[in-house]
C-alpha positions as CSV (number, residue, x, y, z in Angstrom):
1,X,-10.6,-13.3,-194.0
2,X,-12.6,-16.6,-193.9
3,X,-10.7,-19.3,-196.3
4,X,-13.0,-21.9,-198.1
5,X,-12.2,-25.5,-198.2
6,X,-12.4,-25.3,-202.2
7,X,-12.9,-23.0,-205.0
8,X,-14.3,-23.0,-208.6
9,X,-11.3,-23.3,-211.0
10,X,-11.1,-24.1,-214.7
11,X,-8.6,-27.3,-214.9
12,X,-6.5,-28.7,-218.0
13,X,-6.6,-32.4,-217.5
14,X,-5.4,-33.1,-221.0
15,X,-3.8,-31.5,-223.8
16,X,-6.2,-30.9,-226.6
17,X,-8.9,-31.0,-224.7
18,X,-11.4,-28.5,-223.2
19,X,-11.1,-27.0,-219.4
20,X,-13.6,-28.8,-217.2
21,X,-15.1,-26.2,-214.1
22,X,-14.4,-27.8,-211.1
23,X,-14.1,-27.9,-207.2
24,X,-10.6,-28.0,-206.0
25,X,-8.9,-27.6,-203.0
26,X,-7.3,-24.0,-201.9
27,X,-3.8,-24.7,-202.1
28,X,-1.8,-23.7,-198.4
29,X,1.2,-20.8,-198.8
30,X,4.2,-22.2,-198.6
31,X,6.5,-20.6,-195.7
32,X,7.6,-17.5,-198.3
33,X,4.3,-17.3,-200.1
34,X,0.7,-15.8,-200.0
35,X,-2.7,-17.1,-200.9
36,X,-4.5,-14.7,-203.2
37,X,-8.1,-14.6,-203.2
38,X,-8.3,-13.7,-207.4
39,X,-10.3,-10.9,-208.6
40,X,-8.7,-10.9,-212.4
41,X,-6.8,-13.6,-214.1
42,X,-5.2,-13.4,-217.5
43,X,-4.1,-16.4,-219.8
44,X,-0.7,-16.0,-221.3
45,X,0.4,-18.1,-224.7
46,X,2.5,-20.4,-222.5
47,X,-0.9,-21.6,-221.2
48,X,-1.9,-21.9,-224.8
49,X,0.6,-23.5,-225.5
50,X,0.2,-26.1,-223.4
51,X,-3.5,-26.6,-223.7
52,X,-2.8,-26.7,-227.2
53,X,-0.7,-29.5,-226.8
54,X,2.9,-27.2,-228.0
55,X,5.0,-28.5,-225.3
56,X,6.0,-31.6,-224.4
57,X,5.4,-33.0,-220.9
58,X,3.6,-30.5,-219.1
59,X,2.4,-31.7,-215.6
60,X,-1.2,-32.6,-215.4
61,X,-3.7,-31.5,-213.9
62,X,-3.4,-27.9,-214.2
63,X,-5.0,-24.8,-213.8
64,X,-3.7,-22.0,-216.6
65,X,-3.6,-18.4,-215.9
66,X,-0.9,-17.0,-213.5
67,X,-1.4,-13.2,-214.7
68,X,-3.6,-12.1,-211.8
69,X,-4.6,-9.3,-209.6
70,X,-6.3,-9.9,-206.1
71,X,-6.1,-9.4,-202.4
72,X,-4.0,-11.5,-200.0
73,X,-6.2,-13.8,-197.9
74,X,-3.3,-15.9,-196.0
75,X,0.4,-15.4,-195.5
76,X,3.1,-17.8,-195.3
77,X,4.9,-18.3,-191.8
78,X,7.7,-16.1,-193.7
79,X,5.7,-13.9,-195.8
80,X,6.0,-10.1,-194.4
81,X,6.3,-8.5,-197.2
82,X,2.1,-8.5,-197.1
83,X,-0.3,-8.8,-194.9
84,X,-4.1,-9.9,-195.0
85,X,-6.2,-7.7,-196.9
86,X,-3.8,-6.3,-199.2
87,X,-4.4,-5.7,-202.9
88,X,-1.7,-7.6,-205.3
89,X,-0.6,-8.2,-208.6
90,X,1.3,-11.6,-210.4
91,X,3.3,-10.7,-212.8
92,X,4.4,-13.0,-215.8
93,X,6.8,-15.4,-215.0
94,X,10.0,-14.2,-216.9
């Protein structure tokens, strides 16, 4: 699966202010992680939260959602569990 340098993401640089679409750089899988190419992405109220400006120090930039479903694109040097291609889901975070 061909990986692109960047991708099109939705970025919290402040609280209380809106997202900004921008060009960021696809992140690498750590050793025990995969890259997911997202097809759906939900926005929990801890996102709100934060864009909201309810909690206190969150760290900046970021992009919210974490709710997704999408297929694996790259595995980490450890992560068996998947392989290329396959269809996954993220969970919340609890």
């Amino acid at each position: 699966m061909q990986i692109p340098d960047t991708m099109r993401a939705m970025v919290l640089e402040a609280q209380r202010q809106p997202l900004r679409a921008m060009q960021v750089t696809v992140p690498q899988p750590s050793p025990d992680q995969v890259l997911i190419r997202v097809s759906a992405c939900a926005v929990c109220r801890t996102d709100l939260h934060i864009v909201d400006g309810e909690l206190a120090e969150p760290k900046l930039p970021l992009i919210p959602g974490h709710q997704i479903v999408g297929t694996v694109a790259q595995t980490g040097v450890r992560g068996n569990q998947f392989k290329v291609g396959d269809r996954v889901g993220e969970p919340w975070l609890g």
